[in-house]
C-alpha positions in Angstrom: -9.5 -64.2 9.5 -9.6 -60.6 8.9 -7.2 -58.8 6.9 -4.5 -56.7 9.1 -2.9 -53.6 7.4 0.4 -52.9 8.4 1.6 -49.6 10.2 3.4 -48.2 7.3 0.2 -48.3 5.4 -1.5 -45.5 7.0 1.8 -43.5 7.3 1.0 -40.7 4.2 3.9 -38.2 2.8 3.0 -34.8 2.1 5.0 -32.2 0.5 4.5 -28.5 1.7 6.7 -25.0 1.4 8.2 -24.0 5.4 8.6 -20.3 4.6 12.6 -19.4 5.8 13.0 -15.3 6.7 16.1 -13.8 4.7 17.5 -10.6 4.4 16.4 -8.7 1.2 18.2 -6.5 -1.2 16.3 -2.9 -1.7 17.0 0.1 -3.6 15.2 3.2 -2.7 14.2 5.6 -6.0 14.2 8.9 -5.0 13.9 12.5 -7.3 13.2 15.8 -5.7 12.4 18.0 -8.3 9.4 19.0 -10.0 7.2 15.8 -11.6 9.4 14.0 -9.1 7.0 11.7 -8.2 6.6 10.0 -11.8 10.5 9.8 -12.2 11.1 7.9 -9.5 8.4 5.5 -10.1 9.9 5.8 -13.7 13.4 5.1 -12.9 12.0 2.0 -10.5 10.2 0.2 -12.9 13.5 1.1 -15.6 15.9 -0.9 -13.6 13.6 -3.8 -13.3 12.7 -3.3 -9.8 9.3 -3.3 -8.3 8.1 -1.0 -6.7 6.5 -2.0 -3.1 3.0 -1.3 -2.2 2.0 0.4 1.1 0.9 -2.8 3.0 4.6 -4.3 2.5 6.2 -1.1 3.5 4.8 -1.4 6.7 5.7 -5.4 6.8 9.3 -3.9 6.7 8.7 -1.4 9.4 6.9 -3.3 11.4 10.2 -6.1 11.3 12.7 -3.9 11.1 14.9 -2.6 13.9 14.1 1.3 15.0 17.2 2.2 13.8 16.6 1.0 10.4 16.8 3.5 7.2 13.0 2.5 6.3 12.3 4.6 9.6 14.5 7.5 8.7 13.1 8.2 5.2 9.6 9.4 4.1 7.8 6.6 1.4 6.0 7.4 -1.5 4.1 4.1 -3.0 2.2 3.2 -6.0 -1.1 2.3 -3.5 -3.7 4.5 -4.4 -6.3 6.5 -2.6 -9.4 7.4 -4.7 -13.0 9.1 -4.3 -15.6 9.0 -6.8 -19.0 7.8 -7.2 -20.1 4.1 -7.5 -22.2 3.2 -10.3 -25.3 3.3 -7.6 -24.4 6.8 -7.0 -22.8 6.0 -4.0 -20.1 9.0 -2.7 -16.8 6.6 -1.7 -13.3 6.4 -0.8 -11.0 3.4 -2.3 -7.9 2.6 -1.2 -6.0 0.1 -3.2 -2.9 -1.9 -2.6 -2.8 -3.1 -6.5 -1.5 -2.6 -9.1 -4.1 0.6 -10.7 -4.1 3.3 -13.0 -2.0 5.6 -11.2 0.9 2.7 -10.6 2.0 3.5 -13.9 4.1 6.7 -14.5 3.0 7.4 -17.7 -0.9 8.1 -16.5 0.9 10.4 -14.0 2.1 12.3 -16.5 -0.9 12.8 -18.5 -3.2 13.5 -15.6 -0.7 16.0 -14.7 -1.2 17.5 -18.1 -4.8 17.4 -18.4 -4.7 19.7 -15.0 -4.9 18.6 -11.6 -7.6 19.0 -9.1 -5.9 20.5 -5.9 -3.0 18.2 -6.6 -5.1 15.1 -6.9 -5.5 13.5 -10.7 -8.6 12.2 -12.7 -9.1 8.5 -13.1 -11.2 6.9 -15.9 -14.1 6.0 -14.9 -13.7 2.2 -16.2 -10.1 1.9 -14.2 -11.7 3.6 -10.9 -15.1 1.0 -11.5 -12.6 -1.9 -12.1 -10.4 -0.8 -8.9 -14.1 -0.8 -6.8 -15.4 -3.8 -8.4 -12.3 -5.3 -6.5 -12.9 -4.6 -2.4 -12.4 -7.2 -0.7 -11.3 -5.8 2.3 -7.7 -7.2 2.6 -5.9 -5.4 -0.6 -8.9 -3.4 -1.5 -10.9 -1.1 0.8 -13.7 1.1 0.2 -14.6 4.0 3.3 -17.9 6.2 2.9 -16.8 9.5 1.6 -18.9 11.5 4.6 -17.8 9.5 7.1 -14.1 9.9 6.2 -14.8 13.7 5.4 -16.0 14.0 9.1 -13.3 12.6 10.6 -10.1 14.3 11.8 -7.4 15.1 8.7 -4.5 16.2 11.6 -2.3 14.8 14.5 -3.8 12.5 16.9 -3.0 9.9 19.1 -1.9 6.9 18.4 -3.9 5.0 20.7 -7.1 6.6 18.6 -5.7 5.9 15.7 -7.0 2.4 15.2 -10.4 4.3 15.1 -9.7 6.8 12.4 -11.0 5.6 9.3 -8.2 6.0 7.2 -6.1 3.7 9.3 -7.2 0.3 8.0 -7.3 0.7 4.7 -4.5 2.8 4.3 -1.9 0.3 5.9 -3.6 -2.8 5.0 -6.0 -3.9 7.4 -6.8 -4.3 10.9 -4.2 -6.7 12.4 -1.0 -4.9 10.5 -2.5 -2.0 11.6 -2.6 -3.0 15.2 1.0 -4.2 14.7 2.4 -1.1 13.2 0.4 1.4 15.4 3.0 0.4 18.2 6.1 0.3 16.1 5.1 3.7 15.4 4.7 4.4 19.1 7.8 2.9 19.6 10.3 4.3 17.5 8.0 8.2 16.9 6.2 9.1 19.5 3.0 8.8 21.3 1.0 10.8 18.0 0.8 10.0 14.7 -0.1 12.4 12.0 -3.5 10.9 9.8 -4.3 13.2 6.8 -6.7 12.9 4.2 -8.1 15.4 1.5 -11.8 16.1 -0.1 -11.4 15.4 -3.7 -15.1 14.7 -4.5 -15.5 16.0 -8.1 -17.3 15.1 -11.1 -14.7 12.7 -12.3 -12.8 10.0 -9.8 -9.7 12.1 -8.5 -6.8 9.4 -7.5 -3.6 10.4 -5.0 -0.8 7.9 -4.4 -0.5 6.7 -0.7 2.7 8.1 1.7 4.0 7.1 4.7 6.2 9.9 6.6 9.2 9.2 9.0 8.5 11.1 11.9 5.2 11.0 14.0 3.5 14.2 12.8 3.8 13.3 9.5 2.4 9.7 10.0 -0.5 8.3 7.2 -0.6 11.0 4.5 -3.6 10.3 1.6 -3.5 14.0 0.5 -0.2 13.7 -1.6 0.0 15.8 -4.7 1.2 14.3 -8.0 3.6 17.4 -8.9 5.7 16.5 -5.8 8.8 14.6 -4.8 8.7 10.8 -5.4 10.9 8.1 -2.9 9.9 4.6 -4.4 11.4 1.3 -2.2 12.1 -1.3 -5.0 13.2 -4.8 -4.8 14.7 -6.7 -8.0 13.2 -9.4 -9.7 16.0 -11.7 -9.1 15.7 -11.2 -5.3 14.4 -14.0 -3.3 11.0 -12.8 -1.6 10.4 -15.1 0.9 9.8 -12.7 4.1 6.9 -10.1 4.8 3.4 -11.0 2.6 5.5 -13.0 -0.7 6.1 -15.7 2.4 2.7 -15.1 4.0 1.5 -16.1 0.1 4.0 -18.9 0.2 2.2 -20.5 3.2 -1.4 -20.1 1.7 0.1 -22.0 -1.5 -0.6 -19.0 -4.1 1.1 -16.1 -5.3 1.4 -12.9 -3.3 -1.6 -10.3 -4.7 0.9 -7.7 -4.5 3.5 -8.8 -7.3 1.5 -8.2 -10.3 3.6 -5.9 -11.4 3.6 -2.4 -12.0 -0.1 -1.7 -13.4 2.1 -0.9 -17.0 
């Protein structure tokens, strides 16, 4: 007589995390005076807060209403945009949403001080090979420097946006890009301002990454590191369990953009 295993026997348990969308405290760091830029990140990482990288600022936007304050204020983040030379030799552009050398006020302040290159600060080479060592085309990007050089630093439309070359890696790949291309649309209008600098040099030259409020101003990688800073912050005791911290909950690992502060 064969053996018959019951029903319950094949019935298995499995534990797993149902992410749950909450609202979310946020305090936005702002300082418009000279060097602004490095006080605000300052005061953001003083009061324990961490600052938000460009591809969860658009998360926000993207969810948010279009009469929300995130749509009403210009964005200064600690994503970096950088162009340099790989150790091939190779004439690139990186755009990183981690944290990198330029995340931490401090190297602000003493690129500022060694002198600026039309706004734009020098990066050790070992931080910019580390940040290229890292592409992986989701929180990393790399964009050949003559290709981006060619292409349109100005106002254009939105529905040739998804085109421009900037427009990936600056808000964090294709499918947010898609997605906040029509908020943009939406709540701006039908152009959207993409601008980019040439800071080929001898040494890596680094900018931190902005995202305007109004359609003209739109993707803007030519920031200068002398200017105004406004820094969205969330505290550490704030539950993160919307935008890519609960995309990270569902893939069972930590989100790549809370590593802190790149102190």
């Amino acid at each position: 007589m064969k053996n018959v295993k019951s029903k319950e026997e094949f019935i298995m348990s499995q534990e797993i995390l149902i992410p749950q969308t909450r609202m979310i405290k946020a305090r936005l760091f702002e300082a418009f005076q000279a060097n602004g830029l490095e006080a605000a990140l300052e005061a953001c990482i003083e009061a324990k807060h961490t600052p938000l990288y460009m591809p969860e600022v658009v998360d926000e936007r993207i969810a948010a209403a279009e009469d929300s304050p995130l749509f009403q204020n210009w964005l200064t983040t600690p994503s970096v945009r950088v162009t340099g030379k790989s150790k091939g030799g190779n004439k690139v552009v990186v755009y990183g949403h981690v944290p990198n050398y330029f995340s931490n006020p401090s190297n602000i302040r003493k690129a500022r001080e060694a002198g600026l290159r039309n706004g734009a600060g020098i990066m050790p080479e070992p931080e910019f090979y580390t940040l290229l060592d890292r592409e992986d085309g989701k929180i990393v990007f790399v964009v050949d420097y003559d290709r981006l050089r060619k292409s349109n630093s100005d106002v254009i439309s939105v529905d040739d946006a998804l085109q421009h070359p900037q427009t990936i890696p600056f808000l964090g790949g294709k499918e947010r890009a898609e997605q906040y291309l029509v908020k943009h649309k939406a709540v701006y209008s039908k152009n959207i301002g993409i601008w980019h600098s040439d800071d080929l040099d001898e040494k890596p030259l680094g900018r931190l990454l902005f995202l305007g409020y109004y359609g003209n101003y739109g993707l803007y990688g030519g920031s200068v590191l002398y200017y105004f800073g406004r820094f969205l912050g969330v505290g550490a005791a704030e539950p993160r369990e919307d935008g890519l911290v609960r995309e990270a909950h569902a893939c069972g690992r930590e989100s790549p953009y809370r590593f802190g502060c790149g102190c």
